[in-house]
GUNUMAR-831719 format. One line per 4 residues: number of its first residue (from 1); their letters; for each residue x, y, z of N, C-alpha, C. Coordinates in Angstrom, 3 decimals, padded with zeros to 6 digits. Example, Ala and Ser with C-alpha at 12.3 -4.5 7.8 and 13.67 -1.06 7.14 Angstrom:
BEGIN
1> as> 013.190:-005.690:007.800:012.300:-004.500:007.800:013.200:-003.300:007.800; 012.850:-002.250:007.080:013.670:-001.060:007.140:012.900:000.030:007.870
This chain:
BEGIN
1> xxxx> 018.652:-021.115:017.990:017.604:-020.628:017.112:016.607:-019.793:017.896; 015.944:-019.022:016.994:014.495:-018.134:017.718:013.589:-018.914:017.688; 012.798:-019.553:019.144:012.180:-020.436:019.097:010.614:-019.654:019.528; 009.660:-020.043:019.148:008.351:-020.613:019.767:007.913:-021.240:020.565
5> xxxx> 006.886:-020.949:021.891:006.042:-022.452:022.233:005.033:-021.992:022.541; 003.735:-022.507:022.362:002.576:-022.239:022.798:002.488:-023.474:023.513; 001.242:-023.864:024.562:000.967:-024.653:025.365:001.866:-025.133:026.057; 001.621:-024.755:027.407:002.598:-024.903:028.848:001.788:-025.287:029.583
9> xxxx> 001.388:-026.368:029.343:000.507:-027.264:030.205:001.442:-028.683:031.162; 000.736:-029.659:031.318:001.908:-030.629:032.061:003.125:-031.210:031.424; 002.876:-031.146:029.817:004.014:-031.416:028.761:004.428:-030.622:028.257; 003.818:-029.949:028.018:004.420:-028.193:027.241:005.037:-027.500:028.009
13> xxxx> 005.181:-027.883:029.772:006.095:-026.257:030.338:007.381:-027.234:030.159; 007.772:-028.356:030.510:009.131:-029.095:030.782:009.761:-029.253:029.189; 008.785:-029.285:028.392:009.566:-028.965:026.987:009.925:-027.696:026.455; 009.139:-026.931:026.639:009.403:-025.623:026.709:011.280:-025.572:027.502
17> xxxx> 011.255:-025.578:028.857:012.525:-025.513:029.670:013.755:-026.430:028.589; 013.596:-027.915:028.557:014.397:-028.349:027.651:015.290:-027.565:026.592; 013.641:-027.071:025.484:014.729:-026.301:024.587:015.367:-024.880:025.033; 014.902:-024.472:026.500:015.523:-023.186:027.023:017.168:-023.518:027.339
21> xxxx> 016.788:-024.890:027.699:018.282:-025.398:028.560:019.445:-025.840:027.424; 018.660:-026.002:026.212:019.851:-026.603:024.629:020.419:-025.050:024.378; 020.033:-023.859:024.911:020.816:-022.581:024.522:020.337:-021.996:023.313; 018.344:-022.124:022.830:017.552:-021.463:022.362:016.974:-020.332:022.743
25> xxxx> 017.075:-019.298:022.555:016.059:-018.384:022.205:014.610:-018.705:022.464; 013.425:-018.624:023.758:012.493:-018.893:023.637:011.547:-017.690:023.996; 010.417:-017.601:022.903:009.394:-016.495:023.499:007.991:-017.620:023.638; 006.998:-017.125:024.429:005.849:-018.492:024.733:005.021:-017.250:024.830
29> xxxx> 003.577:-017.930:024.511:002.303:-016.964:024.473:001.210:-018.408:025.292; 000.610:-017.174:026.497:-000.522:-018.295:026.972:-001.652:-017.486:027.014; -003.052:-018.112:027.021:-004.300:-017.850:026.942:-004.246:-016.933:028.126; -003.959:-017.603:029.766:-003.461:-017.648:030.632:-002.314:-017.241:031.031
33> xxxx> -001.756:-016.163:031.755:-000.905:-015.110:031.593:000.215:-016.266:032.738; -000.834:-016.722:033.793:-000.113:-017.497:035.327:000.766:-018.785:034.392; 000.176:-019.281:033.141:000.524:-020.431:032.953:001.962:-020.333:032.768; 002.603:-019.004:032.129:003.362:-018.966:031.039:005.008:-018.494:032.544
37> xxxx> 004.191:-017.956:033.428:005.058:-017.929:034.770:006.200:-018.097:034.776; 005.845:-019.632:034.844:007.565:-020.667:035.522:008.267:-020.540:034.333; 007.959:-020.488:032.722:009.091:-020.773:031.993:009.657:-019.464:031.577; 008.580:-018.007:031.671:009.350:-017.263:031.751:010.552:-016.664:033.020
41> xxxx> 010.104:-017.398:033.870:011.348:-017.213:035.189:012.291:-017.652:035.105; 012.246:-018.715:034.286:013.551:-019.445:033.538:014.316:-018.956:032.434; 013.771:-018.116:031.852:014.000:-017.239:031.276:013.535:-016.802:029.476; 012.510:-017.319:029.506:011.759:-017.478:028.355:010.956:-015.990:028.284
45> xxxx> 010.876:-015.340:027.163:010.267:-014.000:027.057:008.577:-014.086:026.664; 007.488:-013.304:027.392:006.256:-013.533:026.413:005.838:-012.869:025.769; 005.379:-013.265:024.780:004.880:-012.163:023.870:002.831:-011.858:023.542; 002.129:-010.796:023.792:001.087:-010.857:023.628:-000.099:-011.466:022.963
49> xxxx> 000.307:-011.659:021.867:-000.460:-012.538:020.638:000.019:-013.673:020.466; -000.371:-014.535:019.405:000.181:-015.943:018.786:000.997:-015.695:017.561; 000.342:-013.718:017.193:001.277:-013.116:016.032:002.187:-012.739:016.466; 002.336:-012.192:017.246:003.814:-011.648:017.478:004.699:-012.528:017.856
53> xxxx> 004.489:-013.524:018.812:005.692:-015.008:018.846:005.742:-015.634:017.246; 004.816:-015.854:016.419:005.588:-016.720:015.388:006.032:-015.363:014.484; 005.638:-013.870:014.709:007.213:-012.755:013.585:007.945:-013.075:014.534; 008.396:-013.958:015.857:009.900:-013.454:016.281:010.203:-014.552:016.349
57> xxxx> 009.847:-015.834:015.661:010.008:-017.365:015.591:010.621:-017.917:014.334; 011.653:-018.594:014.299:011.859:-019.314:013.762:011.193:-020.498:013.396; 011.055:-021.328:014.182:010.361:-022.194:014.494:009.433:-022.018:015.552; 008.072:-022.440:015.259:006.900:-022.655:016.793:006.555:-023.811:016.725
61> xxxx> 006.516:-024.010:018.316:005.921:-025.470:018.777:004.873:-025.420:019.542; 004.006:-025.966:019.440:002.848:-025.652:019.512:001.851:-027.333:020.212; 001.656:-027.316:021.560:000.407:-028.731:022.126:-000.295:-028.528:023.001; -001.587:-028.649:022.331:-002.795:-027.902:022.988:-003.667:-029.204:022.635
65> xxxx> -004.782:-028.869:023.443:-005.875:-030.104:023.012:-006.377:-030.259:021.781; -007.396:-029.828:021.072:-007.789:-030.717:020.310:-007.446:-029.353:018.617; -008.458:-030.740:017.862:-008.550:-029.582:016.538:-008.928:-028.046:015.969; -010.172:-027.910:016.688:-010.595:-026.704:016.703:-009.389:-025.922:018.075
69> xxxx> -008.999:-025.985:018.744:-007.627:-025.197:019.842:-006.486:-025.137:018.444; -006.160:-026.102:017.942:-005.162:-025.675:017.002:-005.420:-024.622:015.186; -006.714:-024.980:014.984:-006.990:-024.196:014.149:-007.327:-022.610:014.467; -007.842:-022.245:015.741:-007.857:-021.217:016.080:-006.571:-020.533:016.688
73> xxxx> -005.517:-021.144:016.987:-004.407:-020.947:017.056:-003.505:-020.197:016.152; -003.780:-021.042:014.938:-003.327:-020.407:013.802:-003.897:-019.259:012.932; -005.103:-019.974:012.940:-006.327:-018.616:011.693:-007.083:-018.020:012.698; -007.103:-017.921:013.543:-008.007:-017.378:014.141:-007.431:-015.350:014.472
77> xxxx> -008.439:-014.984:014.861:-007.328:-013.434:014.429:-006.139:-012.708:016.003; -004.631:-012.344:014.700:-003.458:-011.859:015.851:-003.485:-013.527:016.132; -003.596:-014.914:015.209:-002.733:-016.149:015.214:-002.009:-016.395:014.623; -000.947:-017.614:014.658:000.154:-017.431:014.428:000.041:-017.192:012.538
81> xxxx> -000.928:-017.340:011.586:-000.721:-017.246:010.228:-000.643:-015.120:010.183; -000.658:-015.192:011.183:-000.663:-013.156:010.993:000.537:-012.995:011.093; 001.446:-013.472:011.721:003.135:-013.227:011.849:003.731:-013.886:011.154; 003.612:-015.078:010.784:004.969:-015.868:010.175:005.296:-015.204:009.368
85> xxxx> 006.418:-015.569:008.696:007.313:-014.800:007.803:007.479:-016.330:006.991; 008.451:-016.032:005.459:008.291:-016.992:004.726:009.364:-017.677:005.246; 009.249:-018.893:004.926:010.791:-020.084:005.682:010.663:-020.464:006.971; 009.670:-019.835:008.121:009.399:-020.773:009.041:008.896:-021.581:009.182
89> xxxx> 008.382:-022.504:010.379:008.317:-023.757:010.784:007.436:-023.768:011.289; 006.193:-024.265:011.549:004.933:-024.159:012.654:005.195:-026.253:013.147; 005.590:-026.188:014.209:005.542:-028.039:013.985:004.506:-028.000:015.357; 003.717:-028.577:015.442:002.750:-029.102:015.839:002.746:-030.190:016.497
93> xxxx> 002.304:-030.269:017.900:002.883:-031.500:019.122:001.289:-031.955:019.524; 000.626:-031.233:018.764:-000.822:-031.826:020.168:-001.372:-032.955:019.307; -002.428:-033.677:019.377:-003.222:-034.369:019.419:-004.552:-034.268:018.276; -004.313:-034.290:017.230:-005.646:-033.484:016.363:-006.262:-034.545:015.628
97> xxxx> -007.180:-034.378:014.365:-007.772:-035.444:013.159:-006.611:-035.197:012.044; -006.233:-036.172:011.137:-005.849:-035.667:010.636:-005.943:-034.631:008.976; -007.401:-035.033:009.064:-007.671:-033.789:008.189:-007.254:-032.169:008.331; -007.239:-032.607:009.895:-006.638:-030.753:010.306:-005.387:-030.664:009.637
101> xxxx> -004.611:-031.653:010.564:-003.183:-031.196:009.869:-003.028:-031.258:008.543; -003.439:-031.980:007.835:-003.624:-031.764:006.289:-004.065:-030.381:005.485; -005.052:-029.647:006.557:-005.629:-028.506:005.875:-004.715:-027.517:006.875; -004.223:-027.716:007.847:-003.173:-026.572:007.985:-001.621:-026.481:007.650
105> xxxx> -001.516:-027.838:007.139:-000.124:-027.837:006.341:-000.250:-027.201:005.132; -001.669:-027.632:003.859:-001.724:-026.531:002.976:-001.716:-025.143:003.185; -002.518:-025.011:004.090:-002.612:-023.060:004.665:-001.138:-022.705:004.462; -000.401:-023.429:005.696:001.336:-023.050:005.736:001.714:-023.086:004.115
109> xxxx> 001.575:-023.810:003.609:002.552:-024.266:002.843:002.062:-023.040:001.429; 000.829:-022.375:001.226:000.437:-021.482:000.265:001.444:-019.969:001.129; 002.002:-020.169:001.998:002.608:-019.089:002.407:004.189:-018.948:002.576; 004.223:-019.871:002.229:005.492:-020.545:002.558:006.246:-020.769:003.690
113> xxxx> 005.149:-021.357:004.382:005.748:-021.237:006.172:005.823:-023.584:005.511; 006.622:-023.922:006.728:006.804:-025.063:006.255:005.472:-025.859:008.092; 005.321:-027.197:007.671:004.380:-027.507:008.936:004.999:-028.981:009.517; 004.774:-029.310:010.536:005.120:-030.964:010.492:003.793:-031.347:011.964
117> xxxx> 003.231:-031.636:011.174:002.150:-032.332:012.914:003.472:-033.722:013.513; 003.795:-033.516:014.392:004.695:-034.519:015.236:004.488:-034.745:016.905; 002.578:-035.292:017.005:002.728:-035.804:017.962:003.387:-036.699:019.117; 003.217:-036.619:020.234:003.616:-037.434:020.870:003.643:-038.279:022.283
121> xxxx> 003.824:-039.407:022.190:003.313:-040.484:023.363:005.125:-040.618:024.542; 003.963:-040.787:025.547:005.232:-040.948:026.917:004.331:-040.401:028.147; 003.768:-039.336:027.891:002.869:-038.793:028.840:003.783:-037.459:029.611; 003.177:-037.085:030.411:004.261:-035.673:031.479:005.568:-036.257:032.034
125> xxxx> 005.940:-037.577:032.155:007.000:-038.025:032.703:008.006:-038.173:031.821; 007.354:-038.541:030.561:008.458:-038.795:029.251:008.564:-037.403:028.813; 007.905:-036.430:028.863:008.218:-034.904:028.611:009.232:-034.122:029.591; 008.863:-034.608:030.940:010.305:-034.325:031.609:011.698:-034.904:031.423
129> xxxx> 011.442:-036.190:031.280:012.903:-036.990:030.696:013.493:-036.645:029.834; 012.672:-036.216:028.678:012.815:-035.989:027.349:013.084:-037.437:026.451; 011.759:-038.147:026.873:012.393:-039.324:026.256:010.587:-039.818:025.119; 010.325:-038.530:025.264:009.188:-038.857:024.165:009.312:-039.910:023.025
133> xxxx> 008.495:-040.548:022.541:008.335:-040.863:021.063:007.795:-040.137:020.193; 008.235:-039.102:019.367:007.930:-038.460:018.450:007.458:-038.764:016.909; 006.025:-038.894:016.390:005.881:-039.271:015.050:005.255:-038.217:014.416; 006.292:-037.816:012.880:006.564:-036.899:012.132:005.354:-036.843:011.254
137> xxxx> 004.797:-036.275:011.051:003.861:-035.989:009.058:004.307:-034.390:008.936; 004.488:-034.994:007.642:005.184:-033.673:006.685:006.656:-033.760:005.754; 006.891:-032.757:005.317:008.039:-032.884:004.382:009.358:-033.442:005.444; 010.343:-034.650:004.455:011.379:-035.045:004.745:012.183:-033.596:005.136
141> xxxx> 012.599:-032.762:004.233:013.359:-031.544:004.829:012.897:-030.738:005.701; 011.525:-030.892:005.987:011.263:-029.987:006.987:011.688:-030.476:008.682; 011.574:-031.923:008.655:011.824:-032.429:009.749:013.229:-032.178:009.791; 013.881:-032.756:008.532:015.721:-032.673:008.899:016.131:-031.253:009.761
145> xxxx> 015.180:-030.119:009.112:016.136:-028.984:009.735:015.481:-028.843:010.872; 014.805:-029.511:011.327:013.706:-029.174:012.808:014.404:-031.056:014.161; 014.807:-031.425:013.112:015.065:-032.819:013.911:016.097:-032.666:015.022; 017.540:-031.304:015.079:018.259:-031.456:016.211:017.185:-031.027:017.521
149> xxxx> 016.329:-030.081:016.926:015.411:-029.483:017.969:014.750:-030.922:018.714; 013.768:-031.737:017.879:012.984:-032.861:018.370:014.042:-033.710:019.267; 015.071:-033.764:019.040:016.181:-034.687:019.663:016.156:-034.179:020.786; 016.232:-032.692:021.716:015.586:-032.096:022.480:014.991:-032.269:023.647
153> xxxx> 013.887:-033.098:022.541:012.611:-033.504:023.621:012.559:-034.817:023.858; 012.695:-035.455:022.720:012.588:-037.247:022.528:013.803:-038.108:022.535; 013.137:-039.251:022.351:013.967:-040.400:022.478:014.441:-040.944:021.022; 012.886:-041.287:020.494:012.742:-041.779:018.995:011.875:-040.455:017.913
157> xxxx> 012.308:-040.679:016.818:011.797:-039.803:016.310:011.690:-040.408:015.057; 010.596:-040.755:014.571:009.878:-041.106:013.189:009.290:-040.719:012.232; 010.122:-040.451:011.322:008.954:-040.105:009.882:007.719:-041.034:009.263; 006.727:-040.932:009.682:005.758:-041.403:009.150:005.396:-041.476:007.639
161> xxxx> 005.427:-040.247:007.717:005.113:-039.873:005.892:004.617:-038.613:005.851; 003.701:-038.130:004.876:002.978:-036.050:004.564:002.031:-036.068:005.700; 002.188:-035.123:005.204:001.666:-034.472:006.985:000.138:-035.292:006.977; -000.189:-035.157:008.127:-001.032:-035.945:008.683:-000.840:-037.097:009.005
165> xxxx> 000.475:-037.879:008.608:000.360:-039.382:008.858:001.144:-039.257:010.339; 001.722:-038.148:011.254:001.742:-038.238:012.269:001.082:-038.288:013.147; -000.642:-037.201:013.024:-001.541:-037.788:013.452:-002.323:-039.081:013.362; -002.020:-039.983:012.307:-002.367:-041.129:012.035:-001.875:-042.303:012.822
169> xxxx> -000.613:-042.314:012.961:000.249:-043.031:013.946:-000.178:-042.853:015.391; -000.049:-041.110:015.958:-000.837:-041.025:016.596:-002.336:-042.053:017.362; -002.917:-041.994:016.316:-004.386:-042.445:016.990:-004.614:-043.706:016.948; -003.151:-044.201:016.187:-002.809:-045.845:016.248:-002.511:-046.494:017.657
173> xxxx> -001.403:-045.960:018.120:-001.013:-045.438:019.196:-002.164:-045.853:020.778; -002.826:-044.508:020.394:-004.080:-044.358:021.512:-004.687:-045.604:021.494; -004.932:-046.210:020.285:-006.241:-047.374:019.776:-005.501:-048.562:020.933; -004.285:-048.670:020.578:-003.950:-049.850:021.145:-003.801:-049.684:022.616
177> xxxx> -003.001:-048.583:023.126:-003.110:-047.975:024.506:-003.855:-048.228:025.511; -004.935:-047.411:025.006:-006.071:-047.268:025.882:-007.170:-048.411:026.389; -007.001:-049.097:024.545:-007.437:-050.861:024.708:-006.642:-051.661:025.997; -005.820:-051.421:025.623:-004.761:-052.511:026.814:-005.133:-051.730:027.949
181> xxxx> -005.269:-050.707:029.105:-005.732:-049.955:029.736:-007.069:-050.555:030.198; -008.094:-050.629:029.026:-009.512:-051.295:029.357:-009.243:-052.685:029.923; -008.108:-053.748:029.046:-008.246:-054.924:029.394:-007.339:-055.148:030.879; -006.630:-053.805:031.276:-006.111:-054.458:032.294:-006.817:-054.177:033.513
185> xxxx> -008.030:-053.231:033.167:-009.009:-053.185:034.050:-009.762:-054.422:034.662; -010.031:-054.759:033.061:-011.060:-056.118:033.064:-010.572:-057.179:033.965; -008.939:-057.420:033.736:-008.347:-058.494:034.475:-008.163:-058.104:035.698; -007.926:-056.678:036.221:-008.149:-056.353:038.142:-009.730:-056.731:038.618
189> xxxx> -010.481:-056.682:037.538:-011.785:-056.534:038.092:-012.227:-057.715:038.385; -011.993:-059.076:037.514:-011.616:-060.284:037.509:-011.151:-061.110:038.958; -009.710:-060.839:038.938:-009.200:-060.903:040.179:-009.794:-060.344:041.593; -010.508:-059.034:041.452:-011.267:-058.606:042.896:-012.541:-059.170:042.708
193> xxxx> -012.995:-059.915:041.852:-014.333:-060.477:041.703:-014.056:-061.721:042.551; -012.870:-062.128:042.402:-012.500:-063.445:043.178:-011.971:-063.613:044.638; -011.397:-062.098:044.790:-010.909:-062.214:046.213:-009.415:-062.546:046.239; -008.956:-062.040:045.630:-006.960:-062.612:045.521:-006.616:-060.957:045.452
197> xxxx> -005.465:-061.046:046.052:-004.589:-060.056:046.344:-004.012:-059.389:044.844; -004.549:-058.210:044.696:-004.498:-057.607:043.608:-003.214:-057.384:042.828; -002.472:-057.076:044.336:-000.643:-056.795:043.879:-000.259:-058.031:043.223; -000.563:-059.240:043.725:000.311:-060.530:043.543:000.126:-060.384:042.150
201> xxxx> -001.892:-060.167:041.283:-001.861:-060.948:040.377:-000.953:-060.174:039.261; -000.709:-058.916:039.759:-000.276:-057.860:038.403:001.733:-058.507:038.742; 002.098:-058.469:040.053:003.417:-059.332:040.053:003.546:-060.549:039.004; 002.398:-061.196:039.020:002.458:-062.532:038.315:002.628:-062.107:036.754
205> xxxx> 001.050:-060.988:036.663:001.089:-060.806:034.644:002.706:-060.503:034.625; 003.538:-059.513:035.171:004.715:-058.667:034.688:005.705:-059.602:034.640; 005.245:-060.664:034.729:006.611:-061.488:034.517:006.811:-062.614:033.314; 005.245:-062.246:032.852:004.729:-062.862:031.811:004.860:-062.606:030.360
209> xxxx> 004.106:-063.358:029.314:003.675:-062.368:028.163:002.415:-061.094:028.278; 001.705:-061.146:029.335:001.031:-059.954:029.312:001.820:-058.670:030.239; 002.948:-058.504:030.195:003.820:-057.765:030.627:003.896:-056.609:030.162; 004.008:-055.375:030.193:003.467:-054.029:029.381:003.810:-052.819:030.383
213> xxxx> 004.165:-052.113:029.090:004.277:-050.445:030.115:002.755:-050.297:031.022; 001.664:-050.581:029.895:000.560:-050.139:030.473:-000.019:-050.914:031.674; 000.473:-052.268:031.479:000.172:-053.205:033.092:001.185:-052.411:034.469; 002.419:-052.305:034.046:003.463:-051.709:035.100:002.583:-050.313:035.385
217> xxxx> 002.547:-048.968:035.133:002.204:-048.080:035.485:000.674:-047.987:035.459; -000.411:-048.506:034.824:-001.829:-048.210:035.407:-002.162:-049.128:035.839; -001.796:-050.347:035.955:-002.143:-051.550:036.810:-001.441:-051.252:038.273; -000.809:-050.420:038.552:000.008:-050.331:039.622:-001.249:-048.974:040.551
221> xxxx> -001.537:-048.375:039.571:-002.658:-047.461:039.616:-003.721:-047.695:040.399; -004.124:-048.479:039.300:-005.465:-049.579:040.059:-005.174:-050.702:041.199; -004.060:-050.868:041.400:-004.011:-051.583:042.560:-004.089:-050.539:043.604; -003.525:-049.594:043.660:-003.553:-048.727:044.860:-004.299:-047.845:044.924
225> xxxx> -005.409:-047.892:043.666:-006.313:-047.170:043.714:-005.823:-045.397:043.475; -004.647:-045.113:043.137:-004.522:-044.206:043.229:-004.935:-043.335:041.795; -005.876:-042.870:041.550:-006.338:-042.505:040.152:-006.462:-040.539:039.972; -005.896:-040.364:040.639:-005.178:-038.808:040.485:-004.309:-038.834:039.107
229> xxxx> -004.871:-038.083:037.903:-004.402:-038.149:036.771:-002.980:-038.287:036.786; -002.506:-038.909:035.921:-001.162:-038.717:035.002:-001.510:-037.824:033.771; -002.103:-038.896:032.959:-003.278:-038.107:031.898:-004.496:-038.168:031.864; -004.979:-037.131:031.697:-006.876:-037.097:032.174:-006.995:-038.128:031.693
233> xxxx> -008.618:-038.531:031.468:-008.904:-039.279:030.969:-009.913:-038.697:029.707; -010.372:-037.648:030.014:-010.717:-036.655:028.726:-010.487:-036.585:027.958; -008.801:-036.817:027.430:-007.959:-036.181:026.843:-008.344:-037.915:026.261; -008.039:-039.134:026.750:-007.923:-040.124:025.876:-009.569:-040.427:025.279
237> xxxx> -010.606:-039.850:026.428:-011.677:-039.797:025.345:-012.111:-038.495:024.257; -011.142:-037.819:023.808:-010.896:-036.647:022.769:-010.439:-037.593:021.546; -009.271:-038.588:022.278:-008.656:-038.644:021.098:-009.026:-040.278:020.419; -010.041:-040.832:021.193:-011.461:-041.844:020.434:-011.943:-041.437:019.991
241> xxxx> -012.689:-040.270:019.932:-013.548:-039.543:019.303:-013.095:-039.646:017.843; -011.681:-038.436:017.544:-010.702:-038.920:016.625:-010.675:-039.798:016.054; -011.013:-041.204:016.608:-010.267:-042.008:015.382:-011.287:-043.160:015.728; -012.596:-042.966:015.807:-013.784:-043.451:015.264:-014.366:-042.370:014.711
245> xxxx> -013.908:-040.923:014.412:-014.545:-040.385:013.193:-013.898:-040.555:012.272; -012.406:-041.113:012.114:-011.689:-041.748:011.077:-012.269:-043.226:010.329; -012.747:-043.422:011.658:-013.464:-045.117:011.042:-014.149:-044.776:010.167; -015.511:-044.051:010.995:-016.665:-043.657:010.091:-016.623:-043.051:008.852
249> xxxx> -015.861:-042.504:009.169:-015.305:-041.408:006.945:-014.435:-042.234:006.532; -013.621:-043.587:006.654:-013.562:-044.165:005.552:-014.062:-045.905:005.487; -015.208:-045.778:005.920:-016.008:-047.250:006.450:-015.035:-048.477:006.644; -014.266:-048.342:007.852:-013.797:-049.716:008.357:-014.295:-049.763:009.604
253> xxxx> -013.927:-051.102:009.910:-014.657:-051.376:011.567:-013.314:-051.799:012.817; -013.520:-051.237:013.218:-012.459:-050.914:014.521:-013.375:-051.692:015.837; -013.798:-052.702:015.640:-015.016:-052.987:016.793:-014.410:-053.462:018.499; -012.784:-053.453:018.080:-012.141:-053.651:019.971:-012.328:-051.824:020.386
257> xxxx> -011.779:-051.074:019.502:-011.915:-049.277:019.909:-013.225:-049.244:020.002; -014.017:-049.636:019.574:-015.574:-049.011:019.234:-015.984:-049.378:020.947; -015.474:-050.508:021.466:-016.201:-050.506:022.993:-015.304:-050.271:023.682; -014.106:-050.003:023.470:-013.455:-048.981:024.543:-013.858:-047.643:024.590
261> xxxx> -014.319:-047.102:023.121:-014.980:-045.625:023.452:-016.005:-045.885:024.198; -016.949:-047.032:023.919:-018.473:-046.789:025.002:-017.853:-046.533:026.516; -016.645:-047.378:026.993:-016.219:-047.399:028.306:-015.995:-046.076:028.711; -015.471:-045.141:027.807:-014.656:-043.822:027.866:-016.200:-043.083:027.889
265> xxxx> -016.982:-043.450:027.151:-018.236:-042.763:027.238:-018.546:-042.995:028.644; -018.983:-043.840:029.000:-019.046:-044.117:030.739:-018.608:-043.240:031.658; -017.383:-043.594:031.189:-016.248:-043.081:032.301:-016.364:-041.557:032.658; -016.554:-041.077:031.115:-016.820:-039.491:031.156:-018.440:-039.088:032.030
269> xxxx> -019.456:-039.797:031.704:-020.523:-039.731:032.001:-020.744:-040.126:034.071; -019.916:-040.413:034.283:-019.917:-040.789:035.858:-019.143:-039.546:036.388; -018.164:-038.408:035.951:-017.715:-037.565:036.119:-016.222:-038.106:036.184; -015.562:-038.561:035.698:-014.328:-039.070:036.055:-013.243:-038.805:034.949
273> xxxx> -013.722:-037.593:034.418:-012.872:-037.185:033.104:-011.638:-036.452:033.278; -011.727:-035.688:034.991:-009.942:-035.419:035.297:-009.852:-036.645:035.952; -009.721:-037.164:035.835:-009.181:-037.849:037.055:-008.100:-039.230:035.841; -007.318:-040.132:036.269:-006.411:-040.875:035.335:-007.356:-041.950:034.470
277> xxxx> -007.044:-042.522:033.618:-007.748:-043.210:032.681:-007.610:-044.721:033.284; -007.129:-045.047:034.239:-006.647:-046.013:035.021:-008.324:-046.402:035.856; -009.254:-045.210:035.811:-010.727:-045.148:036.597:-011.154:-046.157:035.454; -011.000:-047.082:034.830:-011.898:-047.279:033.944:-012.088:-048.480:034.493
281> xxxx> -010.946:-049.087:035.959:-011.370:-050.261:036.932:-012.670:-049.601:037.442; -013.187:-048.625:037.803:-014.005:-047.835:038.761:-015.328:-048.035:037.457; -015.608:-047.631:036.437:-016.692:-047.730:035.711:-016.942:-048.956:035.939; -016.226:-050.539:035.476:-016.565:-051.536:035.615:-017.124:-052.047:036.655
285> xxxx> -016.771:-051.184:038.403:-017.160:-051.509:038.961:-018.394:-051.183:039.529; -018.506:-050.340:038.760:-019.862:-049.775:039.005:-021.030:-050.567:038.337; -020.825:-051.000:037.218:-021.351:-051.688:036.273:-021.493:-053.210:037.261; -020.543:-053.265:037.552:-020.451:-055.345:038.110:-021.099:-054.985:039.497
289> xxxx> -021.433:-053.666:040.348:-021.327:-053.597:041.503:-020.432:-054.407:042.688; -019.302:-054.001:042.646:-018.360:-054.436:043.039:-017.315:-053.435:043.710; -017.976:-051.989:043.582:-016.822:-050.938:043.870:-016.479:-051.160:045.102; -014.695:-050.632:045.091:-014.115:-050.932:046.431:-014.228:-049.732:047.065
293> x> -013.449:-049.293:048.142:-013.395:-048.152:048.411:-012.465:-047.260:048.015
């Protein structure tokens, strides 16, 4: 197929290559001319605008940070709603509210371009594997004819329901994530409050019921202190933001997220917003005065 990609960032260039390597057709447009480099050396073509890749697109894929990056993406002027043609695909990988995708699936859909917001969790390592978890919002047929593509990139691939309920899943996702993240802080911080060998105690949780992707890889983090991003930590306080303005517009109380955002508020506020979300041992310790070196 004639493919699309915008955003060639730490997940967007290795997916990008993927669908180069399934024997697609790829043209990519970057803000940033250096970004777009490596995948055109691979052999991906670029094209100047966000209009001119989605007239020579079949499908565009598209993961960039937040809501306003994707709405200006599209409507914003020479974006991709200036090129499409009727019967394409705009599917959507980043991270948004989902009112966006709701109001840019109508946009598409008064034009007859088709949309699917189909974020997704794994991080830059599951984007190289291609072993993403992919969750769908939008039309059942739109995914079917877009699903050998997602197979592509991912592992699992889920229909949620109309568009937006992929961002919904989404920020379900993060809620619980990033929570477990905070608490496995709490429990290193715990343990160095006491003086026990940090490795042992996370050996001990992993063999347990508190056993977890997120204990194995950011508890492994925080033991070695090594907090050189995987994923900023920006990026997971973007996507709190998200979904305590979801709380707030439809009055429920989320009160375990509500103080993991204060932490993320912290975290951001000490300067530690590139750096991995795994620092959120480092806020606490700042707080308990306890920081190591």
């Amino acid at each position: 197929m004639r493919l699309g990609f915008i955003g060639l960032g730490a997940m967007g260039a290795p997916m990008a290559r993927h669908l180069l390597g399934a024997g697609h057709e790829l043209v990519v447009w970057a803000r940033r001319p250096e970004a777009a480099a490596e995948v055109v050396a691979a052999g991906a073509l670029g094209c100047a605008t966000p209009a001119e890749l989605a007239a020579r697109s079949e499908v565009v894929f598209s993961i960039v940070t937040g809501s306003a990056d994707v709405e200006a993406l599209v409507l914003g002027e020479q974006g991709l709603a200036a090129g499409f043609a009727a019967g394409a695909v705009h599917v959507d990988m980043s991270t948004i509210a989902p009112g966006c995708a709701r109001r840019l699936a109508a946009h598409h859909a008064g034009r007859g371009v088709g949309w699917l917001d189909a974020p997704v969790s794994g991080g830059a390592q599951g984007a190289i594997d291609a072993t993403l978890a992919i969750m769908a919002g939008g039309e059942a047929e739109t995914l079917a004819r877009v699903r050998p593509l997602l197979e592509v990139l991912g592992k699992r691939i889920v229909h949620v329901g109309p568009a937006g309920a992929g961002q919904v899943a989404k920020a379900c996702n993060q809620m619980i994530m990033v929570a477990a993240i905070q608490a496995g802080a709490e429990a290193m911080h715990l343990a160095q409050a006491h003086g026990v060998d940090l490795a042992a105690v996370r050996q001990a949780l992993m063999g347990g019921s508190a056993a977890s992707r997120v204990l194995e890889v950011m508890g492994a983090r925080m033991v070695s202190r090594d907090f050189s991003a995987g994923v900023e930590a920006r990026l997971h306080h973007k996507d709190f933001g998200i979904l305590m303005q979801e709380a707030c517009a439809l009055g429920i109380p989320l009160p375990i997220a509500a103080q993991v955002w204060q932490q993320l508020n912290a975290l951001m506020a000490s300067g530690l917003g590139h750096d991995d979300t795994s620092s959120l041992l480092r806020v606490l310790e700042t707080m308990g005065g306890t920081a190591a070196a």
